[in-house]
Structure formats: structure tokens, C-alpha cells
C-alpha positions as CSV (number, residue, x, y, z in Angstrom):
1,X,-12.5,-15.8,2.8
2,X,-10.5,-15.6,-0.1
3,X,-10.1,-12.8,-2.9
4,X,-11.5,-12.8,-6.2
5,X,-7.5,-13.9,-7.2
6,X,-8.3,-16.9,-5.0
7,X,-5.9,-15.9,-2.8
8,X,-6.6,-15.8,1.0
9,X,-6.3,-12.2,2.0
10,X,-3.5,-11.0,4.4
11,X,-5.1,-10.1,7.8
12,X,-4.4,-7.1,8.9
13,X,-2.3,-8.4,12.8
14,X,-1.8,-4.9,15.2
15,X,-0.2,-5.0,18.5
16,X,-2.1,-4.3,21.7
17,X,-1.3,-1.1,20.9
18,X,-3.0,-0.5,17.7
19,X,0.0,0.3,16.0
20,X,0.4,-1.1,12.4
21,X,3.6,-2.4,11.9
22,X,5.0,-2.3,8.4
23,X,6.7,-5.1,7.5
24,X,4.3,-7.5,10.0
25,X,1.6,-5.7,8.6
26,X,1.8,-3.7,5.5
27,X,4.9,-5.0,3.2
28,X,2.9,-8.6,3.2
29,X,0.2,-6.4,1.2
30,X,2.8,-5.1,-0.8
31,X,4.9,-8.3,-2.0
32,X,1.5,-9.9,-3.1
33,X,-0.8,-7.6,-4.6
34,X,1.9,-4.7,-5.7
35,X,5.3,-5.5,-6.2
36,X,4.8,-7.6,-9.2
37,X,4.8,-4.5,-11.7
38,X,6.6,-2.3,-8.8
39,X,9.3,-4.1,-8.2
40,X,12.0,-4.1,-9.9
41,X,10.2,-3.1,-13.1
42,X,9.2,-0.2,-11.3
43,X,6.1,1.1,-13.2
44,X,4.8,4.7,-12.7
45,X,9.0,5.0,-11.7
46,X,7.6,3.6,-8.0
47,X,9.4,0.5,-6.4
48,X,7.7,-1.1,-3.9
49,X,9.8,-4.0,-3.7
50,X,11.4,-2.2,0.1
51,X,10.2,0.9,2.5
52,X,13.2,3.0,1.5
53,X,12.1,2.7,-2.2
54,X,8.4,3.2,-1.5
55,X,9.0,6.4,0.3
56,X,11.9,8.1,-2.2
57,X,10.3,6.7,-6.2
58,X,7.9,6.8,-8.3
59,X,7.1,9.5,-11.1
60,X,4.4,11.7,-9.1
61,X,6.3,12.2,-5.8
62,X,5.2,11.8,-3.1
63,X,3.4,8.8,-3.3
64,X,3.1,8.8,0.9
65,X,2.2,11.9,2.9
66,X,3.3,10.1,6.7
67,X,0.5,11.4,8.8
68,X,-2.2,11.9,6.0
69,X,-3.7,9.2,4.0
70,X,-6.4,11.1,2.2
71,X,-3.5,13.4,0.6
72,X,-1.5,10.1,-0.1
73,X,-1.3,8.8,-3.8
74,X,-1.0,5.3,-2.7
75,X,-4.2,5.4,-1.2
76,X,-6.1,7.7,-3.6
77,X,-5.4,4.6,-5.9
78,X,-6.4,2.6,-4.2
79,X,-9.9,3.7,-3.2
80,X,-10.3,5.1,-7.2
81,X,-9.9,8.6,-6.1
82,X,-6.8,9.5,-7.7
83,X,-7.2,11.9,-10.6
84,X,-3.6,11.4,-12.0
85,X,-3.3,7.8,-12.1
86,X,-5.3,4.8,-12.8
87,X,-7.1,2.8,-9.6
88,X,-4.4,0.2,-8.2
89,X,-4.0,-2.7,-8.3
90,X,-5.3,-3.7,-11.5
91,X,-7.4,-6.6,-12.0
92,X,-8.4,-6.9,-8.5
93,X,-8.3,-4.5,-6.0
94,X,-7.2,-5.0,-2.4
95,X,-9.3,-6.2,0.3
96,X,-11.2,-3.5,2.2
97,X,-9.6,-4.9,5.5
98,X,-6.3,-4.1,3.7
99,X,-6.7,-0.8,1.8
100,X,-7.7,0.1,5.9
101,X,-4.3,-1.2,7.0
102,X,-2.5,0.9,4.8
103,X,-4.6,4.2,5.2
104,X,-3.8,3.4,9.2
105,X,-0.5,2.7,9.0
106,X,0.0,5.9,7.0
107,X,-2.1,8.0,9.4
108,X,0.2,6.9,12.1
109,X,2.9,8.4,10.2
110,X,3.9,5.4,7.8
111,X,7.1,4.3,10.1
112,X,9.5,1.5,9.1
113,X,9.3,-0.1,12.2
């Protein structure tokens, strides 16, 4: 199925486990829906473009709460519940699939690896 973009969305892949990885998982999300405007023009003050920036930038710190998705800016944006900045991305939001791979992998504690 592909997006409104046209592009095909990026499946969220776990390990037996259940345990999102970022970079399989979650930085794939990132580099194509994201990182465009928070890269290394860094929008908002939030790079995206690498797991140390997404964790330390941005101009309402913290954008990840490890553990807690619900308290987590990134995800308040992107389920429109954020009352400080606008819903994200814009144009066309995420998949749902997607937006649940990030709320997961922060709810496991948003790891590197």
C-alpha cells in the first residue's frame, strides 16, 4: 500500500523478541518522512538526521521521554496532540503502522541499539 506521497511505507520489521530496533526500525522513518527539514536545517532547533542529535536538540527539550511515549513531544506531534507545536510531519502524516513503531520503540525506552 503506498502513502498519500506515493511512497510505499516503511514496515515496521521487530525481532522475535518484539523489540524495536532503531536504526532497522525507526531511523528508516526518520530519513524519509523527517529529516528533510530536521536535518541539517534543523527546524524547531531538532536534528534528526542521527540518534545522538534526536535525543540532545531541538528548541522544546525533551523531545523523547525513553520509557513514555504519551509524555513524548515527538509523538504528541505526531498523533496532533501537541499543544506547543504544530502536528508533524507536514503535508502528510506518517503511517499509522509507523507512528506505532515509534510510540513502541519509545516505550521500550528509545535505545540506540
Amino acid at each position: 500500500t503506498l502513502t498519500p506521497s506515493g511512497a510505499a511505507p516503511t514496515p515496521a520489521i521487530q525481532a522475535p523478541d518484539g523489540k524495536i530496533n532503531y536504526s532497522r526500525d525507526v531511523e528508516p522513518i526518520f530519513n524519509r518522512a523527517c529529516v528533510a527539514c530536521h536535518g541539517a536545517a534543523a527546524m524547531g532547533g531538532l536534528n534528526m538526521s542521527s540518534y545522538q542529535a534526536l535525543m540532545t536538540t531541538g528548541v522544546h527539550k525533551p523531545v523523547i521521554v525513553p520509557g513514555n511515549s504519551k509524555q513524548s513531544l515527538l509523538y504528541l506531534t505526531l498523533v496532533g496532540e501537541a499543544r506547543t507545536v504544530p502536528n508533524m510531519p507536514m503535508g502528510t502524516p506518517l503511517a499509522q503502522k509507523e507512528i506505532e513503531t515509534i510510540a513502541r520503540w519509545i516505550d521500550q525506552g528509545a535505545a540506540e541499539r
